[in-house]
Backbone as numpy.savetxt, mean C-alpha at the origin, in Angstrom:
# Nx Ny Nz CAx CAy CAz Cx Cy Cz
-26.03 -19.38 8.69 -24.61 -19.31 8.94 -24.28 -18.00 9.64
-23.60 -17.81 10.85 -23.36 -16.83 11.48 -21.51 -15.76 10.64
-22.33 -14.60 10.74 -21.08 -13.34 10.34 -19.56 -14.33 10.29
-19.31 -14.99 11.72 -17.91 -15.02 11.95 -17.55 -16.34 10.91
-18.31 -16.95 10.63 -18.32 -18.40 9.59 -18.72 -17.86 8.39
-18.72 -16.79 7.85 -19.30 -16.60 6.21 -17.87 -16.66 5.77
-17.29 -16.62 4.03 -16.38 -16.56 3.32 -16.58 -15.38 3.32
-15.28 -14.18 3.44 -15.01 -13.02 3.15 -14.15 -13.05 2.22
-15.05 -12.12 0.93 -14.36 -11.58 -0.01 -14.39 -10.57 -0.57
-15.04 -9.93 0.62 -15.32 -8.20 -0.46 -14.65 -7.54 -0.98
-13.36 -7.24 -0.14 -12.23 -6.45 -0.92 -11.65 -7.09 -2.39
-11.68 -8.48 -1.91 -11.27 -8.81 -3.70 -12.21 -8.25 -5.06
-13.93 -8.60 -4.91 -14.72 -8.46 -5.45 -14.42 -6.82 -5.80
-14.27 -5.81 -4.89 -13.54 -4.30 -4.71 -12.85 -4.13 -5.28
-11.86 -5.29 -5.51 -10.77 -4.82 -6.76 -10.93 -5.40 -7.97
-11.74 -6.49 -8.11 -12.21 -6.56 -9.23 -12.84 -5.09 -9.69
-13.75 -5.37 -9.09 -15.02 -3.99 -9.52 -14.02 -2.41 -10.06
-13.18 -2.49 -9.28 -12.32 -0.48 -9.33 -11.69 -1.24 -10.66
-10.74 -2.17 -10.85 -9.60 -2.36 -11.64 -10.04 -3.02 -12.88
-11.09 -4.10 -12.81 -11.02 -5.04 -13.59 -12.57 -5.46 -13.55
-13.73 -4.56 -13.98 -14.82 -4.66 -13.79 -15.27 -5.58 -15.21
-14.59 -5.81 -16.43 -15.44 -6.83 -17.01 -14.84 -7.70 -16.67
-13.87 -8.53 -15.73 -13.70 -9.60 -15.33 -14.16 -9.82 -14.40
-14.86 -8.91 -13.59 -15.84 -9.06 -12.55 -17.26 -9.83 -13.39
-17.64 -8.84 -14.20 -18.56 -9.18 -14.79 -18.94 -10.88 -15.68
-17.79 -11.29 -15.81 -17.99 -12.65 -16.25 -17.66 -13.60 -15.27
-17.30 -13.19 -14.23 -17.62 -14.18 -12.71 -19.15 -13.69 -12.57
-19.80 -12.85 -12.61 -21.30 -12.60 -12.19 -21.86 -13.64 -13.43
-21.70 -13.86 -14.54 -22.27 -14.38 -15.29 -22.24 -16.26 -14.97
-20.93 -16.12 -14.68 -20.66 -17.56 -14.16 -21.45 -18.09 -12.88
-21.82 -17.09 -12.31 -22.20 -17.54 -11.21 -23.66 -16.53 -10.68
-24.87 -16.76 -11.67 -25.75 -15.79 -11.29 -26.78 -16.10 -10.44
-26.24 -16.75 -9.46 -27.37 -16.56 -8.13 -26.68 -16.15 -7.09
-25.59 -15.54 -7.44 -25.08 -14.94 -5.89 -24.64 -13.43 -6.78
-25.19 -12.65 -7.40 -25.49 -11.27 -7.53 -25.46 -10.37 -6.43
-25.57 -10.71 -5.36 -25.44 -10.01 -3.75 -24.24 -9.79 -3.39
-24.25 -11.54 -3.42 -22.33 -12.19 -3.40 -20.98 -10.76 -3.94
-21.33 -10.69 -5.06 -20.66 -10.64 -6.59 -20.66 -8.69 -6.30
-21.10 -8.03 -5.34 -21.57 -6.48 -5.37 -20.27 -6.18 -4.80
-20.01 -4.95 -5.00 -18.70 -4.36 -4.86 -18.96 -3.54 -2.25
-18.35 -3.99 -1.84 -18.14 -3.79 -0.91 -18.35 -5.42 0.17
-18.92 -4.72 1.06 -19.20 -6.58 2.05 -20.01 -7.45 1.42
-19.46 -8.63 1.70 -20.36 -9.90 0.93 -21.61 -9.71 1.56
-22.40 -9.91 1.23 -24.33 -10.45 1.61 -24.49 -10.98 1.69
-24.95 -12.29 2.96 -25.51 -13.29 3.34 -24.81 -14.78 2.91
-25.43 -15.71 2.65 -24.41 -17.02 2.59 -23.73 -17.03 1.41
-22.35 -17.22 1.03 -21.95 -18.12 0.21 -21.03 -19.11 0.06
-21.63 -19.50 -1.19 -20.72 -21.13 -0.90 -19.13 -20.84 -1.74
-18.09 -22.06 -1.37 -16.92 -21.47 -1.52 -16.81 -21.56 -2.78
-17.39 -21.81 -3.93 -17.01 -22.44 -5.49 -16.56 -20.64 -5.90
-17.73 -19.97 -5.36 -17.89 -18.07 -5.49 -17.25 -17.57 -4.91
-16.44 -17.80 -3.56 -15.22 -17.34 -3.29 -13.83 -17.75 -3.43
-13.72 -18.42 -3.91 -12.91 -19.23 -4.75 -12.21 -18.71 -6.16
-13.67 -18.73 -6.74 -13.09 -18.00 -8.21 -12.81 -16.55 -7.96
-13.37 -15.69 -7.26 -12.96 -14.79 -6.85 -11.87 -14.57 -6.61
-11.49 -15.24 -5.59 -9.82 -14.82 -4.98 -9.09 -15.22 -6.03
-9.11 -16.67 -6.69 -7.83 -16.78 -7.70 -7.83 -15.30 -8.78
-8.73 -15.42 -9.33 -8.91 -14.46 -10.67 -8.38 -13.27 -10.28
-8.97 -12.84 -8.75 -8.10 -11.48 -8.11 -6.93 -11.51 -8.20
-6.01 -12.58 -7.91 -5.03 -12.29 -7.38 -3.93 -12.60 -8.82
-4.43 -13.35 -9.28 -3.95 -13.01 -11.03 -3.48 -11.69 -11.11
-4.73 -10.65 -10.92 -4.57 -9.89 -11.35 -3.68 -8.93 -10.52
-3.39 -8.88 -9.89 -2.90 -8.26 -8.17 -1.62 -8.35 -8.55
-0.86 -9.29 -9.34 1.16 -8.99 -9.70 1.03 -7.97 -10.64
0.39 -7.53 -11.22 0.52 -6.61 -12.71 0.12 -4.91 -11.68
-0.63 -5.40 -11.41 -1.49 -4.15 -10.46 -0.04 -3.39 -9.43
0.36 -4.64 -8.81 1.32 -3.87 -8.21 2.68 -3.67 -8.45
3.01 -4.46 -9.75 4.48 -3.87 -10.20 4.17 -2.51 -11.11
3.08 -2.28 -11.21 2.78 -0.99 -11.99 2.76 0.50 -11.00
2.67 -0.17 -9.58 2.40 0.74 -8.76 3.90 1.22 -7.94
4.49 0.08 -7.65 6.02 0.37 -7.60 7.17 0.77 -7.80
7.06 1.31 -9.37 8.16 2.39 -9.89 7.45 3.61 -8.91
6.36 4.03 -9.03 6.20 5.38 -8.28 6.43 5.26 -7.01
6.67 4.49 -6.26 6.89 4.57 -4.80 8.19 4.81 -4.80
9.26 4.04 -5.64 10.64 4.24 -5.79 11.43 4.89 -5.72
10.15 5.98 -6.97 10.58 7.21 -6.81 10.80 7.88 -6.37
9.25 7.83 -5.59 9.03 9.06 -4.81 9.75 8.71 -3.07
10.19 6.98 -2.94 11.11 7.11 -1.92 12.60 7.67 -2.55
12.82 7.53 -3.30 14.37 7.93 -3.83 14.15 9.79 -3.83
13.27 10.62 -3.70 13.39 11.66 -4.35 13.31 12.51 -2.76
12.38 11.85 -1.83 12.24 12.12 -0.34 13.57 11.87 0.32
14.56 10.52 0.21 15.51 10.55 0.57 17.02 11.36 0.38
17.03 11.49 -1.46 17.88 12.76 -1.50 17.47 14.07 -1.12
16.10 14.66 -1.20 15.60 15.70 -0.22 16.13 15.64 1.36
15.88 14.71 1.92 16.56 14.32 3.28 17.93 14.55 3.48
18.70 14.30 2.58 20.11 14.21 2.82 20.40 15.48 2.45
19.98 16.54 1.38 20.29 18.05 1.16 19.98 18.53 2.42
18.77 18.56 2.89 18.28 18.94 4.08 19.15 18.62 5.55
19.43 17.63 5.71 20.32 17.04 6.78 21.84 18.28 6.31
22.43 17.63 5.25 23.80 18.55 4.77 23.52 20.06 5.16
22.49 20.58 4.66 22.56 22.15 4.63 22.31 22.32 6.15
21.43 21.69 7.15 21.60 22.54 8.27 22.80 21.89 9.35
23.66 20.93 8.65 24.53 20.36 9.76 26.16 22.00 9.22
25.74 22.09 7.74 26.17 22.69 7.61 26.27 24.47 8.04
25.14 24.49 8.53 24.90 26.35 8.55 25.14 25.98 10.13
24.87 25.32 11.07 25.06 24.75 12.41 26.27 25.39 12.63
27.28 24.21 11.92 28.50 24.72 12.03 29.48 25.74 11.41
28.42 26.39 10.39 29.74 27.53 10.04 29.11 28.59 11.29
27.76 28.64 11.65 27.53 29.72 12.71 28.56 29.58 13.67
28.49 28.20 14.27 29.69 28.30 15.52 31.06 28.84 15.01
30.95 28.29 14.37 32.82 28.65 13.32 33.30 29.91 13.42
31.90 30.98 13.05 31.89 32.27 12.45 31.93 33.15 13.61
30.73 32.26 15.02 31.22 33.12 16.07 32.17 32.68 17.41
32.95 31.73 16.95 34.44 31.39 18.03 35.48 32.22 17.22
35.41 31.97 15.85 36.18 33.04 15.25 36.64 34.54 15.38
35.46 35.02 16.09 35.50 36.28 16.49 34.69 36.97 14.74
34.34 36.38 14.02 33.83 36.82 12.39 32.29 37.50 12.93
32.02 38.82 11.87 31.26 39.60 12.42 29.92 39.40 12.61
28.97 40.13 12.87 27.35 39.42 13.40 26.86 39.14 11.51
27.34 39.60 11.32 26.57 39.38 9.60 27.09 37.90 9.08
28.07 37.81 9.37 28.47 36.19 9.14 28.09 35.09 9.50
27.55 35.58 10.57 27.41 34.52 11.79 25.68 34.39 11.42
24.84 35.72 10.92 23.72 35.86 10.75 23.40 34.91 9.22
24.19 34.85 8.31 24.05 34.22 7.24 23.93 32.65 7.40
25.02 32.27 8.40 25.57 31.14 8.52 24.42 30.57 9.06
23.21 31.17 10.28 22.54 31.08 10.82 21.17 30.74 9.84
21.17 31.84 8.71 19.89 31.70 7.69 19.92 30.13 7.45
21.29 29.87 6.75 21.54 28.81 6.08 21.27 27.21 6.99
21.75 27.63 8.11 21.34 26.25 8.82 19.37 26.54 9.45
18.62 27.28 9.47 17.36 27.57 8.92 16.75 26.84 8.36
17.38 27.33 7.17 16.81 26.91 5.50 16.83 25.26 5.77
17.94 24.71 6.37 18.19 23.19 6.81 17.32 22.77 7.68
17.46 23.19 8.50 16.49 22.39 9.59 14.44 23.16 9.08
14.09 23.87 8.30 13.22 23.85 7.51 13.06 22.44 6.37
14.09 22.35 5.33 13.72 21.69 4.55 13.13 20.35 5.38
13.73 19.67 6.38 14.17 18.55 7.45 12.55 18.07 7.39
11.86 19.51 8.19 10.57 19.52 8.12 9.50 19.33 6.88
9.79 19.89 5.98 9.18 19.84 4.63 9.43 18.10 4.33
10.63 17.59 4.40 10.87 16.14 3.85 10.11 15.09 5.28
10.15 15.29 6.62 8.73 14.54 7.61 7.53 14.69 6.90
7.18 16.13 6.45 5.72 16.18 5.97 5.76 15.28 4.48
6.87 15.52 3.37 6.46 14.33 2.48 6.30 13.09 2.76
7.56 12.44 4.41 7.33 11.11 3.79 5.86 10.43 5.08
5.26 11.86 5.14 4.12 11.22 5.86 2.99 11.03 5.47
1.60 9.97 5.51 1.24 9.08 4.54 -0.34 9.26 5.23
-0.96 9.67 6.15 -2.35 9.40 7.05 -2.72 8.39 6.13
-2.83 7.94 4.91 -3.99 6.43 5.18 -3.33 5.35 4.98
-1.77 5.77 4.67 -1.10 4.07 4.86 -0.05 4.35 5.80
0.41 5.11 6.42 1.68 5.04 7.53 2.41 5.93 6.60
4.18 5.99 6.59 4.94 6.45 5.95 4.96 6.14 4.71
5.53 6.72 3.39 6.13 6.03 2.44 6.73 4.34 2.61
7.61 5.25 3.56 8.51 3.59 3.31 7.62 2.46 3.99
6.90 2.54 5.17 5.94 1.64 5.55 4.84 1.09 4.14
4.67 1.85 3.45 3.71 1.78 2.15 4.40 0.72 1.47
5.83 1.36 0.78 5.99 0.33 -0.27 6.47 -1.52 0.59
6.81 -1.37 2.42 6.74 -2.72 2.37 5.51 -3.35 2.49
4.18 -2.69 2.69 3.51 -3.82 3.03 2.95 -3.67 1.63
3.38 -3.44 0.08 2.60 -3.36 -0.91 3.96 -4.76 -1.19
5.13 -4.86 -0.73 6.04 -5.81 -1.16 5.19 -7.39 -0.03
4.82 -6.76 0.97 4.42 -8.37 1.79 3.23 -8.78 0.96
2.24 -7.39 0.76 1.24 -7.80 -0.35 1.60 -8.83 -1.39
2.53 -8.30 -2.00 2.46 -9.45 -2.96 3.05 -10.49 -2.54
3.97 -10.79 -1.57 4.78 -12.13 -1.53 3.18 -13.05 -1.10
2.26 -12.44 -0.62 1.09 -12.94 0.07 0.72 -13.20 -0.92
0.36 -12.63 -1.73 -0.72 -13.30 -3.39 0.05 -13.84 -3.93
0.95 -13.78 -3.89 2.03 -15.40 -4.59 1.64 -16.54 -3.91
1.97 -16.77 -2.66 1.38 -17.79 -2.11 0.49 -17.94 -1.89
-0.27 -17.40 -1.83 -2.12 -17.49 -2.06 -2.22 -18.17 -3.55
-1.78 -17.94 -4.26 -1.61 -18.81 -6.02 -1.49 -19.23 -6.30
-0.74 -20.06 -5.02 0.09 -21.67 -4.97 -0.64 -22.49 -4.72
-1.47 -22.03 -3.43 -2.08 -22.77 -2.22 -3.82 -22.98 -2.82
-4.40 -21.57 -2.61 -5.66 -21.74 -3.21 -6.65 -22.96 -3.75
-5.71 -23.06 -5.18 -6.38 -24.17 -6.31 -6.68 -25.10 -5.18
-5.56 -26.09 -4.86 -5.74 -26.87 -3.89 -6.45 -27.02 -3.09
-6.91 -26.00 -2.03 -7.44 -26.17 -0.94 -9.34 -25.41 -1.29
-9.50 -24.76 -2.81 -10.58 -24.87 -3.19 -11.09 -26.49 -3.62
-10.17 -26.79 -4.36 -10.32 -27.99 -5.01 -10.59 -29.06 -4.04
-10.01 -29.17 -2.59 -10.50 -29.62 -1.17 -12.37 -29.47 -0.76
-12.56 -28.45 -1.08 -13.79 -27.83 -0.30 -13.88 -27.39 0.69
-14.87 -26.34 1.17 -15.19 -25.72 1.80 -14.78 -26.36 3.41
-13.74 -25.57 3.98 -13.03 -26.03 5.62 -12.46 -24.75 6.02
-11.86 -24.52 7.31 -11.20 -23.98 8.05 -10.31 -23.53 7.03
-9.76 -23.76 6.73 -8.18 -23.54 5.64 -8.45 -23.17 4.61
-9.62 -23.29 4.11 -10.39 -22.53 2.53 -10.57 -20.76 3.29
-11.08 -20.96 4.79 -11.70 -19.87 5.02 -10.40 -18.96 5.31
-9.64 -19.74 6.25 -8.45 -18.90 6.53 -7.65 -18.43 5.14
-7.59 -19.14 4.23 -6.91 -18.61 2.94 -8.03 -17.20 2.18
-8.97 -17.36 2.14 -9.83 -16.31 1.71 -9.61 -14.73 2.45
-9.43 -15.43 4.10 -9.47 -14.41 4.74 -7.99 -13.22 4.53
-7.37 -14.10 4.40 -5.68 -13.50 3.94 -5.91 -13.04 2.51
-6.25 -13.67 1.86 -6.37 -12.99 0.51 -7.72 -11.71 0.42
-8.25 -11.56 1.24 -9.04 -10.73 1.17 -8.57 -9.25 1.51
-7.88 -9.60 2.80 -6.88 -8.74 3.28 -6.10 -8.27 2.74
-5.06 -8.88 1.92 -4.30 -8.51 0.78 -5.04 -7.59 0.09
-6.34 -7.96 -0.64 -6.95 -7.24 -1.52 -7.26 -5.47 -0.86
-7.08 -5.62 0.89 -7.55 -4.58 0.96 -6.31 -3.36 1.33
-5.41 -4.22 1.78 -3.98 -3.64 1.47 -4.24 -2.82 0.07
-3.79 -3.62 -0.85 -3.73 -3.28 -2.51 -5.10 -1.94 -2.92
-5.78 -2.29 -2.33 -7.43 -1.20 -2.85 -7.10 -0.05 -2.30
-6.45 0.11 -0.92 -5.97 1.23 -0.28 -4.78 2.10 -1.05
-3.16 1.02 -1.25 -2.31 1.39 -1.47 -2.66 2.09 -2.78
-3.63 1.74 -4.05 -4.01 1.48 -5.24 -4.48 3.18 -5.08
-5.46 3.19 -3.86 -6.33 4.53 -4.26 -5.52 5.65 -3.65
-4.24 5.39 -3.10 -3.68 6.79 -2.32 -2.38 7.02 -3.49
-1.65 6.13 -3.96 -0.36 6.32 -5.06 -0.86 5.99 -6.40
-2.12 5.66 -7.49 -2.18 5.47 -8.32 -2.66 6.86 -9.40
-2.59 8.00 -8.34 -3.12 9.03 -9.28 -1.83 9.51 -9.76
């Protein structure tokens, strides 16, 4: 069987293995001739869909708990970046304009110098709140918590669909469903290892 025709499921097997390694472990038991299969990173050589199958459902069981646990902290930490944002925005729209204020006024260089610190301090914080809500291995915050929200609307319907189209056998549409749910899994393994500490 060629690479582009195998069942991909490593990332699920990945999150078994990080999250939920004795439920990994009793799919290896269930199924002990694909031990290759069953190893935590890329699948190894052929398998048949009964092993990727149980895989993905059992994953993705587990994948709603996983990520409503992970979602108060994004919440947060978007709610805590955004009122940072808005102090930051306020204080230098504010020092902006008392500088001008202070020097159409004819008000002395020390006023005008304060007024100046203060819108500073603003267009500083501005910077400090880009550097929080920026993310190198998932995009922004807010990019994070939607694709951890498409994540799951995806393993919902992967939960629906699955049984069925395992229960079908091995086709195009077993593979394409694996392949999405695998993906998912690798969404989740990422989002999992950058916000779960």
């Amino acid at each position: 069987m060629e690479q582009t025709a195998r069942l991909r499921f490593g990332e699920l097997v990945t999150l078994l293995d990080t999250l939920h390694p004795e439920t990994l472990e009793k799919i290896r038991q269930q199924f002990p001739k694909a031990g290759a299969q069953l190893r935590a990173g890329e699948v190894m050589g052929e398998t048949e869909a009964p092993v990727g199958c149980t895989v993905a459902i059992v994953a993705l069981t587990k994948f709603n708990p996983l990520v409503t646990a992970l979602l108060p902290r994004l919440r947060s930490r978007l709610r805590w970046s955004w009122r940072f944002d808005l102090v930051a925005k306020f204080t230098a729209a504010v020092g902006s304009g008392g500088t001008v204020a202070a020097l159409a006024a004819g008000a002395g260089a020390d006023k005008a110098v304060i007024t100046a610190i203060v819108a500073l301090v603003g267009s500083l914080a501005s910077l400090i709140f880009a550097h929080l809500q920026r993310d190198e291995s998932a995009g922004s915050v807010p990019e994070a918590y939607n694709k951890m929200i498409d994540a799951l609307v995806q393993a919902e319907e992967l939960q629906r669909s699955l049984p069925a189209l395992c229960s079908s056998g091995d086709g195009p549409e077993l593979r394409s469903a694996l392949d999405k749910a695998n993906e998912t899994a690798r969404d989740l393994n990422r989002l999992w290892m950058r916000y779960s500490a």
